[in-house]
VMD Tcl script that draws the C-alpha trace (Angstrom):
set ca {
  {-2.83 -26.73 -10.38}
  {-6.41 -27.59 -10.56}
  {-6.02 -28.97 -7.31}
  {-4.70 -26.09 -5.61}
  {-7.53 -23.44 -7.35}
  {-10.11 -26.40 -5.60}
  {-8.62 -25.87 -2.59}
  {-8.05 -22.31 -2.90}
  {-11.94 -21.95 -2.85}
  {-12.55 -24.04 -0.27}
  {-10.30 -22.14 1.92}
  {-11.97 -18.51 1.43}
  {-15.42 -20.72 1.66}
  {-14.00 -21.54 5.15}
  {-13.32 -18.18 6.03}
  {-16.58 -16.70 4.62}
  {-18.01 -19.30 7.29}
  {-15.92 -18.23 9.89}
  {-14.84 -21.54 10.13}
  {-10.83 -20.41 11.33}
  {-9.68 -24.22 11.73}
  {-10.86 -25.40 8.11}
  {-9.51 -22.51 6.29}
  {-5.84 -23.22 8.27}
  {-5.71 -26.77 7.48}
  {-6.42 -26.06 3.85}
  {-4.39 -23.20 3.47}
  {-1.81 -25.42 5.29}
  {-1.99 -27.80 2.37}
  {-1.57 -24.95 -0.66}
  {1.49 -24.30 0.46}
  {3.12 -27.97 0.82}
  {1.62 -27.76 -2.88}
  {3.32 -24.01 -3.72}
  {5.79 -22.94 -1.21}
  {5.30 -19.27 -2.74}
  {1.32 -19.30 -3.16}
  {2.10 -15.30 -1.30}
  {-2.64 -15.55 -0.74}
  {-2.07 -18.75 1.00}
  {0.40 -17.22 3.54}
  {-1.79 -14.13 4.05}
  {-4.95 -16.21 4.62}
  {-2.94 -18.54 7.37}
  {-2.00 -15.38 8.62}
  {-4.95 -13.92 9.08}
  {-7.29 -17.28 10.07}
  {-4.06 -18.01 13.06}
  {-4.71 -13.91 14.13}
  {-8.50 -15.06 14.30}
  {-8.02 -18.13 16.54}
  {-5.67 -15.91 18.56}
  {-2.35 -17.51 18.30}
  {-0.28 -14.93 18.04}
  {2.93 -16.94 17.38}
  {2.15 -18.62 14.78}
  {0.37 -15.79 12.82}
  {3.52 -13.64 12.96}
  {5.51 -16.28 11.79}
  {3.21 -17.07 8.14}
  {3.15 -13.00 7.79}
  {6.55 -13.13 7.93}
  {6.99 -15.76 5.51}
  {4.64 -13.81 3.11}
  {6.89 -10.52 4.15}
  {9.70 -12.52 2.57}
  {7.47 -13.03 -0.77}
  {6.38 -9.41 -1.01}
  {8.60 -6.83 0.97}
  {6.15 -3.75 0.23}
  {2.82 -5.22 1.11}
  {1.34 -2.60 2.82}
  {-1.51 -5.37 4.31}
  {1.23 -7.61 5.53}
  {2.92 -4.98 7.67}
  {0.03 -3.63 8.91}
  {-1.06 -7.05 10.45}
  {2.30 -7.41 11.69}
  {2.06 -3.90 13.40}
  {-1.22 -5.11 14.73}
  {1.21 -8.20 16.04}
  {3.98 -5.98 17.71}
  {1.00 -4.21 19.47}
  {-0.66 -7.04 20.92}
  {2.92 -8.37 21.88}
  {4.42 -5.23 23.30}
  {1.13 -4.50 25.77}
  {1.76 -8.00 26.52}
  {-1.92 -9.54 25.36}
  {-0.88 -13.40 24.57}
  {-4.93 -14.41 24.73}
  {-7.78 -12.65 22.72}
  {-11.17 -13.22 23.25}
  {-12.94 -15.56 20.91}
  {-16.68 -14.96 20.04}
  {-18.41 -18.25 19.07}
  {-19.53 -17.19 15.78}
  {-23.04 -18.13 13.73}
  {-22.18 -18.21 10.13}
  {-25.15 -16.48 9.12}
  {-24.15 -13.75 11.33}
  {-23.52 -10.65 8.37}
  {-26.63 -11.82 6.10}
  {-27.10 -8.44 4.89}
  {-30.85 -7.64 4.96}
  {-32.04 -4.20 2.83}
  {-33.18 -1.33 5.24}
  {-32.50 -3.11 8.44}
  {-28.36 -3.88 8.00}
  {-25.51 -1.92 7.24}
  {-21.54 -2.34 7.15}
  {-20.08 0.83 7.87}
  {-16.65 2.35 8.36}
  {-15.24 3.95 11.76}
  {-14.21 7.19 11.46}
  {-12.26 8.66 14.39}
  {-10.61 5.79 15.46}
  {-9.18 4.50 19.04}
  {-6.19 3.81 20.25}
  {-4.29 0.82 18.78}
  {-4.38 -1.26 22.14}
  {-8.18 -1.60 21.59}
  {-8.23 -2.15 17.50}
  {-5.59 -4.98 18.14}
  {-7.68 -7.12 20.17}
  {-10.74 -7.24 17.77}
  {-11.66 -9.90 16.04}
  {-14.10 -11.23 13.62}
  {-17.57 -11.06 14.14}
  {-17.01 -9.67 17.95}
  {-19.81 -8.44 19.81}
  {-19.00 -4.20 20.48}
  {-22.01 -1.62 21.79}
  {-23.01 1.96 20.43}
  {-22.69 4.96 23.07}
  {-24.95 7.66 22.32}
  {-23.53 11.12 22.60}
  {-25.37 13.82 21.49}
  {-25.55 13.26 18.20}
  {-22.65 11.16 18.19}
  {-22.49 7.45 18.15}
  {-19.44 5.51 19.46}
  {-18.59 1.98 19.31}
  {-17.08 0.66 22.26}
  {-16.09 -2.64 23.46}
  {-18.27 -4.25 26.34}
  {-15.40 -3.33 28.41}
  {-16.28 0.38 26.98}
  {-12.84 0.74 25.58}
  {-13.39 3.38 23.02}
  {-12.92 2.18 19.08}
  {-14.47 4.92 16.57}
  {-17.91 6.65 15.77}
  {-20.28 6.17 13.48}
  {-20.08 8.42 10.31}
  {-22.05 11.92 11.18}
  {-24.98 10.94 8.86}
  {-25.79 7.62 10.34}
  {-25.01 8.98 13.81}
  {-27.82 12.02 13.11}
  {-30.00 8.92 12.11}
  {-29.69 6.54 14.57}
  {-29.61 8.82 17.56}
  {-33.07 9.75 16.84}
  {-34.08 6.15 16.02}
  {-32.30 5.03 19.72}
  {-33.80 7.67 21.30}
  {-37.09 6.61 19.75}
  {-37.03 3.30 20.94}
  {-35.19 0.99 18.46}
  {-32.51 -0.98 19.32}
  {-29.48 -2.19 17.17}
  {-26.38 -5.29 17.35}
  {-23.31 -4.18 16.19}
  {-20.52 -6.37 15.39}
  {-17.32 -6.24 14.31}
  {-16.44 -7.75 10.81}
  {-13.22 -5.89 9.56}
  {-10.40 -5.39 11.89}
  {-7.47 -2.85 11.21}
  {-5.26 -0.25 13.30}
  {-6.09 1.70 11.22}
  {-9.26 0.81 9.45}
  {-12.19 -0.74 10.64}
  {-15.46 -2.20 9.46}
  {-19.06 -2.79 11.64}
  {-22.31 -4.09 10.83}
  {-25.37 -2.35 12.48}
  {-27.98 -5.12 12.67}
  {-31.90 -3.65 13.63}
  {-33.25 -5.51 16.44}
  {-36.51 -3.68 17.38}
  {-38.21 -0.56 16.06}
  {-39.64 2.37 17.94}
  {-42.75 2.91 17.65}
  {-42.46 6.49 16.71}
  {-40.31 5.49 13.68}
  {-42.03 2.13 12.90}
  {-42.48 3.33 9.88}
  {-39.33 4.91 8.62}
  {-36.02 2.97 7.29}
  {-33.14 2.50 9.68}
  {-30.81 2.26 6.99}
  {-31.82 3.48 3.46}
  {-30.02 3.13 0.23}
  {-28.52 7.08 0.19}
  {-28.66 7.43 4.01}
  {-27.85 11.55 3.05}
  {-31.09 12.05 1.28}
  {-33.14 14.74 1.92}
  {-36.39 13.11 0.70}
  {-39.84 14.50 0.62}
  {-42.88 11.48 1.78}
  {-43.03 8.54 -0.85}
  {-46.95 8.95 -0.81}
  {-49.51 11.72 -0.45}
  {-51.87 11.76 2.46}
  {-54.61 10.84 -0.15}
  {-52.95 7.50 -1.10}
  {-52.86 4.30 0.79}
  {-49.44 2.69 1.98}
  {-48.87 -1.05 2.19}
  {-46.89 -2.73 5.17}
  {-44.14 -2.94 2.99}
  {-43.59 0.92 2.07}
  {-41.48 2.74 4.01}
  {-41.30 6.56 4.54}
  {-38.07 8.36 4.64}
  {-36.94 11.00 7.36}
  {-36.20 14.43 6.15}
  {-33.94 16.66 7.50}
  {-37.05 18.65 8.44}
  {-38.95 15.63 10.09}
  {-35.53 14.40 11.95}
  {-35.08 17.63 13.96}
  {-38.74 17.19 14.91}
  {-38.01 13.92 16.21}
  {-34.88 14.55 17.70}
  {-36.50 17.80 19.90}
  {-39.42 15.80 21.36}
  {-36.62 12.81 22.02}
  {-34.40 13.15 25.59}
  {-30.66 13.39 25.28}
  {-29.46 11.14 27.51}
  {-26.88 8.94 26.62}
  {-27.65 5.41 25.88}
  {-25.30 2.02 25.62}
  {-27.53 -0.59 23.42}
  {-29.67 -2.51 24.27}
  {-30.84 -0.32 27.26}
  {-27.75 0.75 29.27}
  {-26.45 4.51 30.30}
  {-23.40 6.10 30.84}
  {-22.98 8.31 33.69}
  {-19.65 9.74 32.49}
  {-18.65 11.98 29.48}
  {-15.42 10.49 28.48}
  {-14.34 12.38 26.07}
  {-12.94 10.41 22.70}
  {-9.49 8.89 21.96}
  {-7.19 10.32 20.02}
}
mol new
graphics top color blue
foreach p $ca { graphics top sphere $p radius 0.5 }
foreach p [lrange $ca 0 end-1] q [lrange $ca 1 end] { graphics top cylinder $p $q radius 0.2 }
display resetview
């Protein structure tokens, strides 16, 4: 038992690391220990769906399907299986992966949920810690593949927010680090600031805030202090900004696609 629990830890350690081929071989091992460890499964599973073979990822979600029948997580993933296998994909791309890449880093990362998602095609082919680029639209921002397959926008907040910061001059990463039909997570990484924002927050702590200046005009503000936007001061910004529409880092779109359903 202790052994397994060991093990059990070093597996999610794996994954935490991104390291796909570690976490299988240990997982492996749990279950020659616990041919009903149901996690186990689920984590082989998921670390074969990573490494993009297919095959053998459907067959351990099975095997857990067979442990727990009503697992809403295991059918989903086996949806996301029957997708990939009835548009024919056999090979997913695999980003090589730094395992430092989703340090969160206060005011200048976020993880954020789509909302609006794409088609299923497109959310079956992510994977971990893939590469994906924000479309500004408006005051909309989409996440797209490089191919610009369209996968979901930005929550209306954050888009307000960041459209004004793009158009300002910063630039963002975005990668993907939870993949779902149905449900997917991002994380917005700040690259460079604008220098008309240089010295507002890309990503405060209540994003929704209508907040008046931290400091009078009397007082003095270290480097580190950091002014929020107000509603007020964002459609000041956003007037004097242009709207064209922007891929990151420095690309346009010519064409108005609209959004998938």
């Amino acid at each position: 038992m202790e052994e397994i629990i060991r093990m059990e830890k070093q597996a999610i350690d794996a994954a935490i690391s991104l390291n796909w081929k570690e976490a299988t071989e240990l997982n492996k091992k749990i279950i020659r220990l616990d041919k009903k460890n149901l996690d186990a499964y689920l984590r082989l599973g998921f670390a074969y769906l990573q490494q993009a073979r297919i095959k053998l990822a459907k067959k351990y979600y099975r095997q857990a399907l067979k442990l727990q029948p009503n697992n809403y997580l295991i059918k989903e993933n086996l949806e996301r299986i029957k997708v990939l296998e009835t548009k024919k994909i056999s090979q997913i791309k695999i980003p090589s992966l730094n395992p430092f890449l989703f340090i969160d880093v206060l005011g200048k990362t976020m993880f954020v949920s789509l909302v609006n998602c794409g088609q299923k095609t497109a959310l079956a082919q992510l994977t971990i810690g893939q590469e994906v680029d924000l479309l500004v639209k408006k005051r909309r921002v989409e996440v797209r593949t490089k191919e610009k397959n369209y996968l979901g926008c930005l929550p209306d907040d954050l888009s307000k927010r960041l459209t004004v910061f793009i158009k300002a001059g910063s630039s963002y990463r975005c990668y993907i680090k939870e993949a779902g039909l149905k449900h997917s997570i991002v994380f917005l990484k700040e690259v460079t600031k604008g220098k008309k924002v240089a010295k507002y927050t890309s990503f405060p702590t209540n994003i929704q805030a209508n907040l008046s200046y931290l400091v009078s005009k009397e007082e003095e503000t270290t480097d580190e202090e950091k002014e929020e936007l107000s509603e007020s001061d964002l459609e000041k910004l956003a007037e004097s900004l242009s709207e064209e529409k922007v891929y990151l880092p420095y690309k346009t779109d010519e064409t108005d696609e609209e959004s998938e359903e």
